[in-house]
C-alpha positions in Angstrom: 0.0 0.0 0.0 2.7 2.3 0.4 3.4 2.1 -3.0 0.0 3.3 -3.8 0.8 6.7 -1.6 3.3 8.8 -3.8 3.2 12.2 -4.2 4.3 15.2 -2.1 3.9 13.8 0.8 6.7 12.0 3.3 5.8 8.4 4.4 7.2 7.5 7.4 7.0 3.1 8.9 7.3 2.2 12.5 9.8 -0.6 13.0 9.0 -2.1 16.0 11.9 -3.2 18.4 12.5 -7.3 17.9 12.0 -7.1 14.1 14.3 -6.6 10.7 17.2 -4.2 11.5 16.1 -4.0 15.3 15.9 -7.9 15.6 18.4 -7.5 18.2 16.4 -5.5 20.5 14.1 -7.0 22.9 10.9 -7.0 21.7 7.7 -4.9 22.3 5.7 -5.2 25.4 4.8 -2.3 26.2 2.3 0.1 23.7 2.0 3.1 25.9 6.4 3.0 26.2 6.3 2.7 22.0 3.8 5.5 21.7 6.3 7.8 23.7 9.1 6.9 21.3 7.3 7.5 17.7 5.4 10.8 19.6 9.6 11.6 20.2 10.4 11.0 17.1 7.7 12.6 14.6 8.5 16.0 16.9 10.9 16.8 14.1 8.2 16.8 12.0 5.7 19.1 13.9 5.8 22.2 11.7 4.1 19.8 9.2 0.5 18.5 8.5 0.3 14.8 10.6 -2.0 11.6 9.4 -1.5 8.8 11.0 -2.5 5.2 10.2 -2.4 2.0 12.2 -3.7 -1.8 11.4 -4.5 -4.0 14.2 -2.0 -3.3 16.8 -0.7 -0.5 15.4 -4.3 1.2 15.2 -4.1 1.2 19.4 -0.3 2.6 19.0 -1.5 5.1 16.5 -4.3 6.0 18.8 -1.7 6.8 21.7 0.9 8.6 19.7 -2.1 11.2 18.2 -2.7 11.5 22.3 1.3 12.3 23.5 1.0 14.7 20.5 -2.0 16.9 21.4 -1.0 16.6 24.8 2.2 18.5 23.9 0.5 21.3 22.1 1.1 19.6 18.6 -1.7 18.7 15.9 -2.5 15.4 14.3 -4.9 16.2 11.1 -6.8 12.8 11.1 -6.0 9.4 12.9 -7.0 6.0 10.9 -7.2 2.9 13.0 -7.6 -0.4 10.8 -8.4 -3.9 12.2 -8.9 -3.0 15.9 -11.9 -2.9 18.4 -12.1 0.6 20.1 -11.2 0.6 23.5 -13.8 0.6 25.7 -12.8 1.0 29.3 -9.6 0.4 31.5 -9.5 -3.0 31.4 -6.6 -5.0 30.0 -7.7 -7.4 26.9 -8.0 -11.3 27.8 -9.2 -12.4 24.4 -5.9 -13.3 22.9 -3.8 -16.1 23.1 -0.5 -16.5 25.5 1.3 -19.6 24.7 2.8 -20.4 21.3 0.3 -22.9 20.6 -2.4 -20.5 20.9 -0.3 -17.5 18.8 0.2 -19.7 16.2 -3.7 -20.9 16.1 -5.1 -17.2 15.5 -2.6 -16.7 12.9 -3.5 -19.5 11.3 -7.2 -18.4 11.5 -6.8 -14.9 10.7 -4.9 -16.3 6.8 -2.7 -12.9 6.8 0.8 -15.2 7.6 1.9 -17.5 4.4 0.9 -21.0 5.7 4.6 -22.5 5.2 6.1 -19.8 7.8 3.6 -21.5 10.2 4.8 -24.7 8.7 9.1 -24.4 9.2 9.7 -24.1 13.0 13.1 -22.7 12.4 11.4 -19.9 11.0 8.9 -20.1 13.5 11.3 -20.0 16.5 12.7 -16.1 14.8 9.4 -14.4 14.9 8.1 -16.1 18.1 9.5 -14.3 20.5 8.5 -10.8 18.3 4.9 -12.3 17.8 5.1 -13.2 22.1 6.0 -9.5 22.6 3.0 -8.2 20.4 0.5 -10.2 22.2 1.9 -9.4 25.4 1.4 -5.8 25.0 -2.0 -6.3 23.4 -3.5 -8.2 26.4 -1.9 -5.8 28.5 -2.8 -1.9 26.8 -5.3 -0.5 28.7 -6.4 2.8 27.8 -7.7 5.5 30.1 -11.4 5.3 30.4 -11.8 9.0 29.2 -9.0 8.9 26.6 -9.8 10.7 23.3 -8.0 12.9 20.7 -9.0 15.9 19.0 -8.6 14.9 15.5 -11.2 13.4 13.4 -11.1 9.4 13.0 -11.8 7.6 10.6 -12.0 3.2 11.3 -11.6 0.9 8.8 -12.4 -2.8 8.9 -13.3 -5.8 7.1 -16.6 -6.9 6.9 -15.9 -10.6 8.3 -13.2 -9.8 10.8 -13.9 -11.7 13.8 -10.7 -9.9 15.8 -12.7 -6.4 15.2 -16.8 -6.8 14.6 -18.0 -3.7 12.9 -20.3 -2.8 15.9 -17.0 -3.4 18.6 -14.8 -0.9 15.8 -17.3 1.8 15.5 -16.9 2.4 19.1 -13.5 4.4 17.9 -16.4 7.0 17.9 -16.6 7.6 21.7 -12.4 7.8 21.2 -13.2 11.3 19.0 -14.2 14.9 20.5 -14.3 15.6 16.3 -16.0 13.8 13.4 -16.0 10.4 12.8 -16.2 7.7 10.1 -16.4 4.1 9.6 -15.1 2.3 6.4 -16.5 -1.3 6.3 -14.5 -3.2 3.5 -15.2 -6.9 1.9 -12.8 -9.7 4.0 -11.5 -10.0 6.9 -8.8 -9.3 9.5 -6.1 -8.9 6.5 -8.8 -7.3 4.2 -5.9 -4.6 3.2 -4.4 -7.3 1.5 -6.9 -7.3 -1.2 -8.0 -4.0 -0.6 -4.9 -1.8 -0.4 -5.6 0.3 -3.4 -8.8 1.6 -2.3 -7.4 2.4 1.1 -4.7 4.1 -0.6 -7.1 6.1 -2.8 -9.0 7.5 0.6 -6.0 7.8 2.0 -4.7 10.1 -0.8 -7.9 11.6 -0.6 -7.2 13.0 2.5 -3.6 13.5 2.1 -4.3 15.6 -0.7 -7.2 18.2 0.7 -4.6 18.5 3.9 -2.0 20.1 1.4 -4.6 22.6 0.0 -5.8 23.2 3.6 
């Protein structure tokens, strides 16, 4: 999809710690200690019209960052959160699996991971201890039972995502003291997979009526 977003416009990826180039780092575990370090880093950027996107997990770490950077007196233009529930209250998420066994089920189910990385343990025993560290901080995020931002949000989900229900996304709405919106695409938790150009065409939507704003 990032392809799909040229133009006058500066794309910038999180890398999470425990992956690629940071593979030697210990791995996440800790959203709200991630948020503080991409809200750190993007403050070289503040002069500059913000959008920020998240899928699944990154939608709740998008969420927080657009928080540490309204807190500090900065603007986020629009937040999109992909894949992910809102959160509802201050309690931590039980719902997803802890051991290996149970990791390795729900990716399994989900059909985002190519079924012969979940098929060669060697591979399986690099991107455990990542994949351990994701649903770690996951079942562990809690979000202040007041928390929203001041942007406007748009959610964007597939229609047969059993990890995000359409009625448990749109509750992103209570997370908004501005507008709100709610994409619902065909397929499921890795609907961007089929999907990604139409994402990136609302996303260049947006990008481009924030440069003429």
């Amino acid at each position: 999809m990032s392809a799909a977003l040229h133009g006058p416009v500066d794309l910038l990826a999180v890398q999470y710690p425990g992956r690629q180039d940071r593979r030697e780092e210990a791995g996440l575990h800790d959203l709200h200690r991630v948020a503080d370090e991409v809200a750190e880093a993007l403050r070289r950027w503040d002069d500059l019209p913000l959008t920020l996107f998240g899928h699944s997990m990154g939608a709740l770490v998008a969420f927080e960052v657009a928080r540490r950077i309204e807190r500090a007196g900065g603007r986020v233009d629009h937040l999109f959160v992909s894949g992910r529930k809102g959160p509802t209250d201050d309690r931590p998420d039980a719902s997803h699996p802890v051991d290996d066994e149970g990791i390795v089920a729900e990716l399994r189910a989900m059909s985002g991971t190519d079924a012969r990385l979940l098929e060669d343990q060697e591979l399986l025993e690099m991107v455990l201890p990542a994949l351990r560290g994701d649903y770690r901080a996951v079942g562990a995020y809690r979000a202040d039972r007041d928390a929203a931002v001041a942007c406007p949000v748009t959610a964007l989900v597939g229609d047969q995502d059993h990890w995000a229900p359409v009625a448990d996304t749109e509750r992103w709405r209570d997370r908004t003291t501005a507008a709100f919106d709610l994409k619902v695409f065909p397929g499921g938790h890795f609907y961007l997979s089929s999907r990604a150009d139409e994402v990136a065409g609302l996303l260049r939507d947006h990008l481009a009526g924030a440069l003429r704003a």
